[in-house]
C-alpha positions as CSV (number, residue, x, y, z in Angstrom):
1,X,-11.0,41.4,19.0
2,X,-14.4,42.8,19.2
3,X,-13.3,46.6,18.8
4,X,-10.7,45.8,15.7
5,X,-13.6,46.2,13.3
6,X,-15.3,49.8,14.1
7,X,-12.1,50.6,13.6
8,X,-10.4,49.4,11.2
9,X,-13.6,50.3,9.0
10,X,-13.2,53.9,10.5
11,X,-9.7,53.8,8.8
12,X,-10.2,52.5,5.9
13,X,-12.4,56.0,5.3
14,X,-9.9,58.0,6.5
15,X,-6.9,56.7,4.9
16,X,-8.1,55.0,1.6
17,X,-4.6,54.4,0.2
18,X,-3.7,52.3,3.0
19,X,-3.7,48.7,1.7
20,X,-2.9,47.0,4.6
21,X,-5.6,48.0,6.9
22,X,-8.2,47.7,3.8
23,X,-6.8,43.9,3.8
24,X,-7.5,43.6,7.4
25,X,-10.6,45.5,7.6
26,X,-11.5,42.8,4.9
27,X,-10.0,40.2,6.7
28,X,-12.2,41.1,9.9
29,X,-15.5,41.2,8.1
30,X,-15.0,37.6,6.5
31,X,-14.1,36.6,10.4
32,X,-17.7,38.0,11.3
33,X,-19.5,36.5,8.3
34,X,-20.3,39.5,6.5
35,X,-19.3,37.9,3.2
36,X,-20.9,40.1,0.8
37,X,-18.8,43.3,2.5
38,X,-16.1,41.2,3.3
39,X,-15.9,40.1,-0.9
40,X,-16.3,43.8,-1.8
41,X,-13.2,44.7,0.5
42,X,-10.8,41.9,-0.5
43,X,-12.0,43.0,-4.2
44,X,-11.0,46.5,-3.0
45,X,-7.7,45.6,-1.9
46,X,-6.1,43.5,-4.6
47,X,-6.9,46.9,-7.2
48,X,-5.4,49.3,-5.3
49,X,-2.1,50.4,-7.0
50,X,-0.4,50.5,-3.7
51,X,-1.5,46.7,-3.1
52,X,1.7,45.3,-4.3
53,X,2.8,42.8,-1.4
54,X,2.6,39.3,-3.5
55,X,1.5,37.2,-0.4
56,X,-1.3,40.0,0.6
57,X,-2.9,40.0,-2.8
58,X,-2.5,36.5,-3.1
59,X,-4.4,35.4,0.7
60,X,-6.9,38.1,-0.4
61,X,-8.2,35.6,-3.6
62,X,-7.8,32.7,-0.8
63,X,-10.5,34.3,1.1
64,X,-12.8,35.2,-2.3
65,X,-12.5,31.4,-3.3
66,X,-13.9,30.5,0.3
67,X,-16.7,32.7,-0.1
68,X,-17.2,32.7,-3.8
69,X,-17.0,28.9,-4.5
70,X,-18.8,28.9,-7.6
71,X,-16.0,31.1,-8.8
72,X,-12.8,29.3,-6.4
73,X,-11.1,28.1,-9.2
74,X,-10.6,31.6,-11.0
75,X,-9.5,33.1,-7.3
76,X,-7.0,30.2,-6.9
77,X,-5.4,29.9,-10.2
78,X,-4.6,33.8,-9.8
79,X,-3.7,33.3,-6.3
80,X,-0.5,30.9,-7.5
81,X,0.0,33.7,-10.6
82,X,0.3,35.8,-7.8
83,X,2.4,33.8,-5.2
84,X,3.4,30.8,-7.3
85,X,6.5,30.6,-4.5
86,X,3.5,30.0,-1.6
87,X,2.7,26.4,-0.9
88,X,-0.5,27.4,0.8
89,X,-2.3,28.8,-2.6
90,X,-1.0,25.5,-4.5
91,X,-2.2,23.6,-1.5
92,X,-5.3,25.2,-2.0
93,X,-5.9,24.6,-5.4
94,X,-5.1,21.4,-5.1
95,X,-7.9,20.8,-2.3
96,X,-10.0,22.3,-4.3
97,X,-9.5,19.7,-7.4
98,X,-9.6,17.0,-4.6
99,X,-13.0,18.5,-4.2
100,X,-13.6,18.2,-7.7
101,X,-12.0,14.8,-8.3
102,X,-10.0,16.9,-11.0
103,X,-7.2,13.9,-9.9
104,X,-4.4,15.3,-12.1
105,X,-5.1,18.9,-11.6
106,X,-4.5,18.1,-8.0
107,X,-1.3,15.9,-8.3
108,X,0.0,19.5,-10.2
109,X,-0.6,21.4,-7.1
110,X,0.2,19.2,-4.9
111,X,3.6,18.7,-6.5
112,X,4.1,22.6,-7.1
113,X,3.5,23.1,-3.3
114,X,6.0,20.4,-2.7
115,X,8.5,22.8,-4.6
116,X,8.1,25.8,-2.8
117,X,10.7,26.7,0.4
118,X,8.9,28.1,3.9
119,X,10.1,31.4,4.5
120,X,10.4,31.7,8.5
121,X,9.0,34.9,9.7
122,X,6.5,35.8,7.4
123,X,3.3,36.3,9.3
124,X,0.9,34.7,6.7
125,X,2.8,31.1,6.2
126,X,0.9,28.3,7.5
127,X,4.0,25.4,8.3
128,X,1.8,22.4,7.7
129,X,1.4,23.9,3.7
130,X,5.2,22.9,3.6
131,X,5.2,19.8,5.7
132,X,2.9,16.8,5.7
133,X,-0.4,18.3,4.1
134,X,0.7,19.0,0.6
135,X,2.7,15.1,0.5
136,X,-0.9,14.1,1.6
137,X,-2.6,15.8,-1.0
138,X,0.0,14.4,-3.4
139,X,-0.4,11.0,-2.2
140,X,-4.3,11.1,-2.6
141,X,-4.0,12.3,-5.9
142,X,-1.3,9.6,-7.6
143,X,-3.3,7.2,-5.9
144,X,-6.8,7.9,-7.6
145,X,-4.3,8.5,-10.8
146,X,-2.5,5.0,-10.8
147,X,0.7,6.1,-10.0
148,X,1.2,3.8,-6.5
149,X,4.8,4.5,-6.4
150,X,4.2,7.6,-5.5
151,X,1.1,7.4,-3.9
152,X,3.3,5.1,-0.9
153,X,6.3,7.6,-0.9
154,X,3.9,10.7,-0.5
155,X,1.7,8.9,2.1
156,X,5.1,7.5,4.0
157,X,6.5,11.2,3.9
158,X,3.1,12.2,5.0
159,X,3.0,9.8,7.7
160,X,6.4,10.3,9.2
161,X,5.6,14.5,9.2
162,X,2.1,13.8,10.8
163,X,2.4,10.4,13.1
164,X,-0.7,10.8,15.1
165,X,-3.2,11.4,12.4
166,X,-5.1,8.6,11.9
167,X,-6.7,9.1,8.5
168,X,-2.9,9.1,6.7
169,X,-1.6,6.3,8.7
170,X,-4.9,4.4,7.1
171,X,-4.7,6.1,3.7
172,X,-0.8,4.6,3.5
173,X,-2.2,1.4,4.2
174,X,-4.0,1.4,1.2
175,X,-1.3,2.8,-0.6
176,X,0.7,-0.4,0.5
177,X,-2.0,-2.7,-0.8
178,X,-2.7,-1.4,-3.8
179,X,1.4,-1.7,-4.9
180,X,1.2,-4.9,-4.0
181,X,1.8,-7.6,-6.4
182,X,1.9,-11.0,-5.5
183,X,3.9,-14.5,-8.0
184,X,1.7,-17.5,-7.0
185,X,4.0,-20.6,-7.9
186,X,2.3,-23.7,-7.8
187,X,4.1,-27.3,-7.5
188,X,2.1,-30.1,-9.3
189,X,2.6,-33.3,-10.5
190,X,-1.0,-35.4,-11.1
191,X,-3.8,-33.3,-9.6
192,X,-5.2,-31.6,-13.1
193,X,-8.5,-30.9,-11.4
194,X,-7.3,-29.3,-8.3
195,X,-4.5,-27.4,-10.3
196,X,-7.3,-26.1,-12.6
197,X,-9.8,-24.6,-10.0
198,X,-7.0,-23.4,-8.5
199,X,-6.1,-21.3,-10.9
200,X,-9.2,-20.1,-11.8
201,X,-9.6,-18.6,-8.3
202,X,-6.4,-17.1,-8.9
203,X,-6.7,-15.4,-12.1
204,X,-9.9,-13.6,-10.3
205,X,-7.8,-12.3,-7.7
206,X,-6.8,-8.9,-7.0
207,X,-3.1,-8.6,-6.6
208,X,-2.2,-11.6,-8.3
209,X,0.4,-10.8,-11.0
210,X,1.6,-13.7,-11.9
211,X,0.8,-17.5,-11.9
212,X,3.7,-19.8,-12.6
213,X,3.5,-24.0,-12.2
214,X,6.1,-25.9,-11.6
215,X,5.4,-29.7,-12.9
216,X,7.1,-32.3,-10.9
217,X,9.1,-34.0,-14.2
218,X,8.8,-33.1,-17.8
219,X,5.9,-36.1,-18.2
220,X,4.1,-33.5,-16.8
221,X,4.0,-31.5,-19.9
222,X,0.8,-33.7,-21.1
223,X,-1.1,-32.4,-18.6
224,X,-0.4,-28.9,-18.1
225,X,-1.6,-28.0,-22.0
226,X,-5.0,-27.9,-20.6
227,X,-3.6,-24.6,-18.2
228,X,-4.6,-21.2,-19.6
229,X,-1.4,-20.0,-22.2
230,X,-1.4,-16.7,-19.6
231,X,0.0,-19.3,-16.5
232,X,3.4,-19.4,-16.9
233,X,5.1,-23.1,-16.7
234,X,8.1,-24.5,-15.8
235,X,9.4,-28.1,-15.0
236,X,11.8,-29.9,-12.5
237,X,13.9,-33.2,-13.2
238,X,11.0,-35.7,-11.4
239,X,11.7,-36.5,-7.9
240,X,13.8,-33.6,-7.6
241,X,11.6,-32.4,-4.4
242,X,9.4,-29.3,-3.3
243,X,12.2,-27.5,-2.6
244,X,13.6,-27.4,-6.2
245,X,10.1,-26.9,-6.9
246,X,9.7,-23.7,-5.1
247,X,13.0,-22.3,-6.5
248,X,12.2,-22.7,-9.6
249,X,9.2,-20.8,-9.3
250,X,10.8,-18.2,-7.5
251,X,13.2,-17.9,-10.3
252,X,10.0,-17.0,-12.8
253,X,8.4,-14.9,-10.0
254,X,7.9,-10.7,-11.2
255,X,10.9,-8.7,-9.6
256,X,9.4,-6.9,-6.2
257,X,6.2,-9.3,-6.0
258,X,5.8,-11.0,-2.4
259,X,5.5,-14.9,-3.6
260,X,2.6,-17.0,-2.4
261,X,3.9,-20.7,-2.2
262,X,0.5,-23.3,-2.7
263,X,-0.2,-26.6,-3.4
264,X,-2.6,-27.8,-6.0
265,X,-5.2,-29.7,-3.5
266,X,-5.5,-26.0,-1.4
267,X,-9.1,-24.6,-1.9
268,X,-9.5,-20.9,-1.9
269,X,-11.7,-17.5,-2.6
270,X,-11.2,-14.4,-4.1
271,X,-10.6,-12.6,-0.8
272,X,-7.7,-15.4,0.3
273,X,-4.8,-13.5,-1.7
274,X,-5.7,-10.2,-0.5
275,X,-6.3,-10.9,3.2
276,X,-2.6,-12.3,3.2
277,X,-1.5,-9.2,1.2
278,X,-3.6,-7.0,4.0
279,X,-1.5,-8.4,6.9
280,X,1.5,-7.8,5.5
281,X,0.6,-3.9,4.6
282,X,-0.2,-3.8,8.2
283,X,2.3,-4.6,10.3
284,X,5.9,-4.2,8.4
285,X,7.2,-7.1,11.1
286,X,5.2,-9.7,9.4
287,X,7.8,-11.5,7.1
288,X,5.6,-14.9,6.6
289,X,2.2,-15.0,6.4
290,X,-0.3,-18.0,6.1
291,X,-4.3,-17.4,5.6
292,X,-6.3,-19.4,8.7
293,X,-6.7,-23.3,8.0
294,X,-8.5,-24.8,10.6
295,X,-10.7,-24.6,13.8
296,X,-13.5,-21.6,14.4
297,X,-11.3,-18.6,15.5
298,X,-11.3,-15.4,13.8
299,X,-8.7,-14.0,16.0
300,X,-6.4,-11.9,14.2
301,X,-3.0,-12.0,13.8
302,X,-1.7,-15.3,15.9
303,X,2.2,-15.3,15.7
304,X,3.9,-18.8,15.7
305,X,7.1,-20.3,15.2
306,X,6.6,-23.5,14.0
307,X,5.0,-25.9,11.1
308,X,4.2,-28.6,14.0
309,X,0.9,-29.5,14.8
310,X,-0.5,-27.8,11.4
311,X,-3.4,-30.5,11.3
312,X,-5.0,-31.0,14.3
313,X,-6.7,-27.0,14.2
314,X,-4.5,-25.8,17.3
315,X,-2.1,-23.7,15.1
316,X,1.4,-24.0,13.0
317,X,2.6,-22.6,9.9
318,X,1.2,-24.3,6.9
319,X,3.7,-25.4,4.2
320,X,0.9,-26.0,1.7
321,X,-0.2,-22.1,1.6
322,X,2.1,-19.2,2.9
323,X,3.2,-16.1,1.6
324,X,6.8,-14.4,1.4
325,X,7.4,-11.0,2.2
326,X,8.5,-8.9,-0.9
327,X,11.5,-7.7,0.7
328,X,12.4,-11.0,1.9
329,X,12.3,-12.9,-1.6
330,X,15.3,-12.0,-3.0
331,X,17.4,-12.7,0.3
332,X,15.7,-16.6,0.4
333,X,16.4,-20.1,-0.8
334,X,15.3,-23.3,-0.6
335,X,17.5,-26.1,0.9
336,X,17.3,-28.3,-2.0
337,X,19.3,-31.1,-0.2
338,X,15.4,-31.2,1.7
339,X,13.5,-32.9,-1.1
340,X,9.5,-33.4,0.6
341,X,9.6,-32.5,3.9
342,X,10.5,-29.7,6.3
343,X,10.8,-27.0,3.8
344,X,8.2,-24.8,5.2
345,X,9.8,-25.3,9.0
346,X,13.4,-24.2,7.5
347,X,11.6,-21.1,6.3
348,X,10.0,-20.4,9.1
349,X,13.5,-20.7,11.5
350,X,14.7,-18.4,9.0
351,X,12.2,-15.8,8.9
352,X,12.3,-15.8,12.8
353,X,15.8,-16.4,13.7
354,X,17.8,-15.0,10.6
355,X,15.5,-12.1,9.5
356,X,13.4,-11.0,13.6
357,X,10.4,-11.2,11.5
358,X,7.4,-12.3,12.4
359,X,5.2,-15.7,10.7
360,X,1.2,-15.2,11.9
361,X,-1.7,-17.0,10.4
362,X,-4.2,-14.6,9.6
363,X,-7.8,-15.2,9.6
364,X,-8.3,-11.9,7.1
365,X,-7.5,-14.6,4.5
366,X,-9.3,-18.3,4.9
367,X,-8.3,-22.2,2.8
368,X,-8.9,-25.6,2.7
369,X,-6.4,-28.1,2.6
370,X,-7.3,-31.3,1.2
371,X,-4.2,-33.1,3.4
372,X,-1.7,-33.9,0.9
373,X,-3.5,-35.1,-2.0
374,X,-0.5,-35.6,-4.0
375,X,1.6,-37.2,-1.6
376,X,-1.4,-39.4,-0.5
377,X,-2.6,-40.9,-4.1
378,X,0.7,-40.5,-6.0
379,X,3.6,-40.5,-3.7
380,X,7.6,-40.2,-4.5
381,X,8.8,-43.5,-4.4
382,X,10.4,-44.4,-0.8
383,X,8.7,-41.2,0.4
384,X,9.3,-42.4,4.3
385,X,13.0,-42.7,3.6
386,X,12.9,-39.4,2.2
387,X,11.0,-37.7,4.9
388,X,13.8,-39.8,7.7
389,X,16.8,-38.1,5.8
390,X,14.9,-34.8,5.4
391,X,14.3,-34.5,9.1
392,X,18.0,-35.4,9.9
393,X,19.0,-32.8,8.0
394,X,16.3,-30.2,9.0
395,X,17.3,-31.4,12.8
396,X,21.6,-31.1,12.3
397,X,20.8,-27.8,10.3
398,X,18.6,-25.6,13.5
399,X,19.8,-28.3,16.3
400,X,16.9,-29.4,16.7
């Protein structure tokens, strides 16, 4: 390559009018860093009259916005007047604005590249301007703007083009999380204070988009005029169970929102709601989720298959705090013939057996259960009975 220079800038004396070798002979000087030539050359080229090959003129204004950033935007914006069919100038331009944190100047680029068809055989195109880089542009872009719909379909397109690169696969995890909304439904019946630090943890939480309570009887009305007017509250015939509980909540939940299912004596933080909503974006298997309750480990993700054994620290899905896959909500419902018990198991065979998803504790997200307050200071009347016929029922219905 050494010798194209010489003479291609012996050429370019010779044969003035030849706009193709000035291009090159431009081209060649930016390759050896001789910018202020190189600039004079490409300037050269694109006022010739017999410069009139669109993609030419328009990769010679790429080159003068590399070396001329000061002036890149001007070089770009005439480079898609020029070539407004090339996804590489909008890509470009849109790169630069990323640069610039010009958000929706960049979303414009990105989309116009997204518009424009590859032409196979044309010796300037550059295939990844029509494949995965402008979607990623695009995806960065809606993101920073708001627009997370489109920030996930750009970054999954992106993805799916581009499967090895790490950065996008972690940029559409973001793009995952930040969608995510999550309906917190609450069953209650006596424990005001509980209920009320509760919620205030709640309403501080990032992706929480709704809180709804469902009081265990309509005597329960008292009470819940102390919750904020922005909690949304509902009401079960008393004694109906935490089954009805839970479906009535569901029933109030925001359309597309996974649901977080918690009971009024669980103690959280701010991080709890979106460490659960971080597992989920992770791994698309998960279709359960609970955040880690008990013993020291901060192993994470620990798949199980049971509620059993919740309290003693080994492990188990945990009734009182576990959240639904969005996908899944729609698709689930509570065995109401279960009134106290065994709710969470049924979930979990279901999740499992029905749906080959996955149920993992995750220590991203961390609570305290204070062990069935509720049921301990204020319990359904003939609770064992109830519990005996639940876990008939529970046992005839998964044999086991």
């Amino acid at each position: 390559r050494s010798s194209y220079l010489p003479l291609l800038l012996e050429d370019v004396a010779e044969n003035p009018n030849n706009d193709r070798n000035v291009y090159y002979c431009a081209r060649e000087l930016f390759f050896y860093g001789r910018y202020e030539e190189a600039t004079e050359m490409f300037k050269r080229h694109i006022t010739m009259p017999e410069s009139v090959w669109p993609p030419e003129r328009a990769w010679s204004m790429r080159y003068l916005a590399i070396m001329n950033p000061d002036q890149a935007e001007h070089w770009l914006m005439r480079a898609c007047a020029e070539y407004p069919t090339g996804a590489e100038v909008w890509a470009d331009l849109a790169k630069h604005y990323h640069l610039k944190h010009n958000w929706l100047g960049m979303y414009y680029s990105a989309r116009r590249a997204l518009e424009c068809q590859l032409y196979k055989g044309l010796y300037l195109t550059e295939p990844d301007a029509y494949g995965w880089w402008p979607r990623d542009l695009a995806a960065l872009s809606a993101y920073n703007l708001g627009f997370y719909k489109e920030a996930l379909k750009y970054g999954q397109e992106a993805v799916d083009l581009n499967p090895t690169d790490e950065r996008i696969k972690q940029n559409l995890l973001f793009y995952k999380k930040a969608l995510a909304r999550v309906s917190v439904v609450i069953p209650t019946k006596s424990n005001i204070s509980g209920l009320t630090t509760l919620i205030s943890v709640l309403m501080r939480s990032e992706g929480v988009s709704r809180v709804i309570v469902v009081g265990d009887g309509f005597e329960t009305r008292d009470m819940l005029q102390s919750i904020p007017d922005s909690v949304v509250k509902t009401y079960v015939p008393r004694g109906a169970g935490i089954q009805a509980m839970w479906n009535a909540g569901v029933k109030l939940a925001n359309q597309g929102d996974h649901v977080l299912f918690i009971n009024d004596d669980v103690t959280i933080d701010k991080t709890t709601v979106s460490g659960l909503i971080d597992a989920l974006a992770d791994d698309e298997r998960i279709g359960l989720v609970c955040p880690k309750y008990a013993g020291e480990s901060f192993v994470d993700i620990i798949t199980h298959t049971t509620c059993r054994g919740k309290y003693d620290g080994t492990g188990g899905m945990a009734g009182f705090c576990m959240m639904l896959a969005a996908d899944l909500v729609s698709e689930w419902k509570f065995d109401e013939r279960l009134k106290w018990w065994y709710g969470d198991d049924d979930l979990v065979n279901w999740v499992n057996l029905k749906k080959n998803r996955l149920c993992v504790i995750s220590a991203r997200a961390r609570c305290i259960h204070a062990h069935s307050q509720t049921i301990t200071n204020d319990p359904p009347e003939h609770f064992a009975e109830l519990v005996y016929i639940d876990k008939q029922i529970y046992e005839g219905k998964w044999n086991a």
